[in-house]
N, C-alpha and C positions, 0 to 999 in steps of 0.2 A: 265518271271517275270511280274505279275499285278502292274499295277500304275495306284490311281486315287486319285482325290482332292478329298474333303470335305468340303464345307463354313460353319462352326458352326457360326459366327459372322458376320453379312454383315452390320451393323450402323456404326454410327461416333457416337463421345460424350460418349458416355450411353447405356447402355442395355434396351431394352424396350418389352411391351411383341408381337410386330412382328418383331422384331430385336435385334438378339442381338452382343454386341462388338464384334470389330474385333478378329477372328479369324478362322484360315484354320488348315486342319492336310492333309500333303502327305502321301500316303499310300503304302509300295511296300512289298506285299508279308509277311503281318502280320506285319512289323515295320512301327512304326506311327512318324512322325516327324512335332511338333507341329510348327506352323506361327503364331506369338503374342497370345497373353492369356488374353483378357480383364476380366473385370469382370463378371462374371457368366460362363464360359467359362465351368466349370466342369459341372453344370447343362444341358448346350450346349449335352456336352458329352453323360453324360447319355440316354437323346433324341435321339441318335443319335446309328450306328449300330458300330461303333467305340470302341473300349478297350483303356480307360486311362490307361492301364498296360502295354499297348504298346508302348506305348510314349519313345524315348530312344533318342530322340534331340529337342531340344526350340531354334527357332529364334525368336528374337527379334530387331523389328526395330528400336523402337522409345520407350522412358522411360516415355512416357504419359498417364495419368492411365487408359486409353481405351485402353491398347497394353498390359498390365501388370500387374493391381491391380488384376487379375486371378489367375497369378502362383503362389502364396505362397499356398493361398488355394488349389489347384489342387493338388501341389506335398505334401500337406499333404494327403487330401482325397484319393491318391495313394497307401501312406502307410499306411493305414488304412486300404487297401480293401487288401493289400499284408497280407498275415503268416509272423508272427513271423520267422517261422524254415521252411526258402523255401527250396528243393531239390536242388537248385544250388543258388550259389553265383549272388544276384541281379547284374544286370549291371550297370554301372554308367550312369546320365543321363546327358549328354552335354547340357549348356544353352549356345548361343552364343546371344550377346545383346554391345550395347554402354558403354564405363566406365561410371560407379556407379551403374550397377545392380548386379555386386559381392556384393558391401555395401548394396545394398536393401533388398536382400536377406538372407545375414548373420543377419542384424537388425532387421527385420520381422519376420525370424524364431527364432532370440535368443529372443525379447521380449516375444515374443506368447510361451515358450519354447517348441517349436516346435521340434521334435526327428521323423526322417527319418528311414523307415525301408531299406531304398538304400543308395549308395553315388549319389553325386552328382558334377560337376566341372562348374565352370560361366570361359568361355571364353569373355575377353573385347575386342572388339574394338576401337581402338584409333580414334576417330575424330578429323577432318581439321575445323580448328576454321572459315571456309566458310560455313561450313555447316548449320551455322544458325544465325540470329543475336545475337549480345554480350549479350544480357539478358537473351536468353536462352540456352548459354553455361555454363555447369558445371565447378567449379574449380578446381583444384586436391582437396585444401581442402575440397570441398563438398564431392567429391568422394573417400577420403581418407578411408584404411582399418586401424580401431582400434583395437584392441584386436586381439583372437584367431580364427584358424577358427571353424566353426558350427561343431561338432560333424561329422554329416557327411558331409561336404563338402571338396572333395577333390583341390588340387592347379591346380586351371586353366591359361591358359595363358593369356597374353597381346598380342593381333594380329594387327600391324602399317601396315599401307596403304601401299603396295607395289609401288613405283614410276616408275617403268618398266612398271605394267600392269595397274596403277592406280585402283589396287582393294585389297581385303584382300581374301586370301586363308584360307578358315575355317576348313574343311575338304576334306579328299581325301582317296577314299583305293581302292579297285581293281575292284568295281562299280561306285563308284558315287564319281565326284568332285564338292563342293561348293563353291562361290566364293560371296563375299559380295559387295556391290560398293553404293558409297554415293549419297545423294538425301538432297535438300534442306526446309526446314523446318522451325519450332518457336523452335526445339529443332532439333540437331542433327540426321538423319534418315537415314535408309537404308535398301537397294532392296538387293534380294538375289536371286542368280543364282544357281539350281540344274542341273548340264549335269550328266547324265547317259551314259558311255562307249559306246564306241561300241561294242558289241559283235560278235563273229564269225559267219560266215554266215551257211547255212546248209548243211551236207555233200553230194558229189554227190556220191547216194549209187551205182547206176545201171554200176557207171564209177568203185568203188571200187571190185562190184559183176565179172566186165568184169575181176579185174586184182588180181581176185582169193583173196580180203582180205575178209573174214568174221567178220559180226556185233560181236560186243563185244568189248574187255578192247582195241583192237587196235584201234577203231574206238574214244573212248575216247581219245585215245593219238593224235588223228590226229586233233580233234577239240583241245586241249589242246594248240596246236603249234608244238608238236613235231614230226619229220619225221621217216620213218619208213624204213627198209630193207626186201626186197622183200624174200622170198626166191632166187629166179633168180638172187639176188646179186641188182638190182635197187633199188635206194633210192627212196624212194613217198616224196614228200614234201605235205604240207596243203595247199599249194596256189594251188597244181593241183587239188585237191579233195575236195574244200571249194568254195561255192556260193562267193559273195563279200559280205564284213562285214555289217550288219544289224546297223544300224544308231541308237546312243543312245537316247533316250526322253531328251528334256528341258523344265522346269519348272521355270518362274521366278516370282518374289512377291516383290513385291514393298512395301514399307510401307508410310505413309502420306509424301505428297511432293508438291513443286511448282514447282521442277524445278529437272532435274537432273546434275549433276553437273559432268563436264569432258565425255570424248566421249568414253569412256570404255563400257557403256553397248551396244556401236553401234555394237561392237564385239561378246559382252559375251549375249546378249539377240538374235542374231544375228538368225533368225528361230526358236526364240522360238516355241514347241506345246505349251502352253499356258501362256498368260502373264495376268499376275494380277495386275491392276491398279486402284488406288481409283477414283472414279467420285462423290467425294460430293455437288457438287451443279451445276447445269445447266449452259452451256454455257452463258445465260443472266446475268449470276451473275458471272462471273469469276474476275470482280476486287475485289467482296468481297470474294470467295475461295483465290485467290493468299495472297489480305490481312492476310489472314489467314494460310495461307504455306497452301492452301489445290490446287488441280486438278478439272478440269472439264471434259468432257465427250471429248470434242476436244484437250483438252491438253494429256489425256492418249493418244489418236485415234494419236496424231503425235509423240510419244514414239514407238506406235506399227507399225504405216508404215516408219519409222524410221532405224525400227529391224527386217521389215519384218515379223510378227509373223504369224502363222497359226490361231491364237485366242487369242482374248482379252477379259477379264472377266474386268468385270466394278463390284466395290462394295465399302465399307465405303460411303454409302450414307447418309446425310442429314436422320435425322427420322423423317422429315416432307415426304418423298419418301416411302410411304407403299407398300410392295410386292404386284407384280399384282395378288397373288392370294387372299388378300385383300382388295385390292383398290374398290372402287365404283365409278359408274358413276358420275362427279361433284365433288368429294370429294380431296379437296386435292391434290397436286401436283401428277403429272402424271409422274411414275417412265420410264415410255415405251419411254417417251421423251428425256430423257438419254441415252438411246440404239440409237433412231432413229440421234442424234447430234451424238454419235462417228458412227452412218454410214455413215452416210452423208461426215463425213471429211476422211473416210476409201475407199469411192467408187472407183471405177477399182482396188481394190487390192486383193480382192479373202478373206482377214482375215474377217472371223467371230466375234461377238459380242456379248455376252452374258451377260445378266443382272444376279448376283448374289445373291439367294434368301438361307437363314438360311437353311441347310443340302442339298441343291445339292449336287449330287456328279457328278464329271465329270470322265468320263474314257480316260486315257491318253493310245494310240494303239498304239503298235510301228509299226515303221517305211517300207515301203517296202523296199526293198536290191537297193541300187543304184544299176545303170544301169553301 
């Protein structure tokens, strides 16, 4: 299975035209699983080698309109590009986000009378009133649902902080589990953890050749889990005829933060391949990012030797930070000085660092076979 990011959005604030809003899409094998939706984000798209018809999950971190004033538009322009009378039954598309982006959503598209050719379901999140200061916590009544729901939105859950693992479980099926976990902010945020399975390892065929089974439907059963009977009467089992399990890929995405709050991602980010951390403004200026719930280049750099990661992508930059394949000599705050601050606090750890420029894409390899 292929897996690789995409940064459609690498600013803070605003869309601008060498940056634009936060946002990423994971890519595995034709399904697209979008990371925040600022504004212009379809436009993003378009540019880009990506299918918004592929789109079948939204996380959302944080309800600041550089995370967000994207989706309403996006999942119109969606269905727009969708037929009336598709050959199969659209799928629904999962939004998982903070409480009150069900209300934002229901409001935005019922004013606009916005009419979906798919369903659609908003998973909330319940936030720890740590999560941010009291002014910019929601109240139920802000977040309150009035009326009906939208034509097409279907009823999504309410997902509370699990206090066993201190994270929220979003998703899970017989690929990929996802796991949310809190981050401190001017508004309630949160980082998202995708693990990918482990998969079976590959079969040893020269060992099955010796013991007379032939490639085919048996050879599917063995990787499947299931044991076999020889002719000779011997049972094969899959651990004699299978490499050792192939390591799943992890992918974590942080959304705007000062801080992260509880030691849950020591675990759940624990060898990320690639972790995604805002660096909005330079180490020099970190009491004016933290003022701000925001990260610097050193505060990501001790998240990820922290967790160990293989890779740290730095982005939500300042759009005073012009891409180095824009910048000029003199001009301007030097984006490359954000790279070289989280190396410097990363050195003897082997994790690489990667400055974040609108449609990278990075390719996520799996794993070699543990030893």
């Amino acid at each position: 299975m292929s897996m690789d990011l995409t940064f459609l959005g690498t600013g803070s604030a605003y869309p601008s035209p060498h940056r634009g809003a936060s946002a990423l899409v994971l890519r595995t094998d034709g399904e697209c699983w979008l990371f925040d939706c600022g504004e212009g984000t379809q436009t993003q798209l378009m540019k880009s080698q990506l299918r918004a018809g592929r789109i079948t999950k939204v996380f959302i971190s944080h309800l600041h309109g550089d995370h967000v004033f994207g989706l309403p538009g996006l999942l119109c322009t969606v269905s727009l590009n969708m037929t009336s009378d598709p050959p199969q039954k659209p799928r629904c598309v999962d939004i998982y986000g903070p409480r009150g982006l069900r209300h934002f959503l229901r409001v935005t598209l019922g004013l606009t009378a916005s009419q979906l050719l798919f369903p659609y379901a908003v998973h909330e999140l319940e936030p720890t009133p740590d999560q941010s200061p009291e002014e910019g916590q929601l109240s139920r009544e802000e977040t309150a649902e009035h009326g009906s729901l939208h034509p097409q939105e279907q009823v999504g859950r309410s997902v509370a902080l699990d206090p066993c693992s201190d994270t929220y479980l979003l998703f899970e099926d017989e690929h990929f589990e996802v796991r949310a976990f809190r981050l401190y902010h001017r508004v309630p945020s949160f980082g998202f953890c995708v693990q990918e399975r482990d998969r079976p390892g590959r079969l040893k065929t020269e060992l099955l050749k010796e013991l007379g089974v032939k490639p085919g439907p048996l050879y599917g059963r063995l990787k499947s889990g299931q044991s076999l009977t020889l002719d000779c009467g011997r049972v094969l089992t899959p651990a004699e005829v299978l490499e050792d399990d192939i390591p799943g890929r992890k992918v974590c995405v942080l959304g705007d933060c000062s801080s992260v709050l509880g030691l849950s991602h020591l675990k759940l980010c624990s060898a990320a391949d690639i972790l995604v951390h805002e660096a909005t403004l330079g180490d020099e200026q970190q009491e004016k990012a933290v003022e701000h719930g925001h990260s610097t280049p050193m505060m990501a750099a001790a998240i990820a030797r922290a967790c160990n990661v293989h890779k740290l992508v730095l982005y939500h930059f300042s759009q005073r930070y012009k891409p180095l394949s824009l910048q000029k000599e003199g001009e301007g705050d030097d984006v490359c000085e954000l790279k070289r601050q989280a190396e410097e606090a990363l050195q003897g750890t082997g994790t690489e660092v990667v400055l974040a420029e609108d449609f990278l894409t990075l390719q996520i390899r799996l794993k070699r076979t543990r030893k």
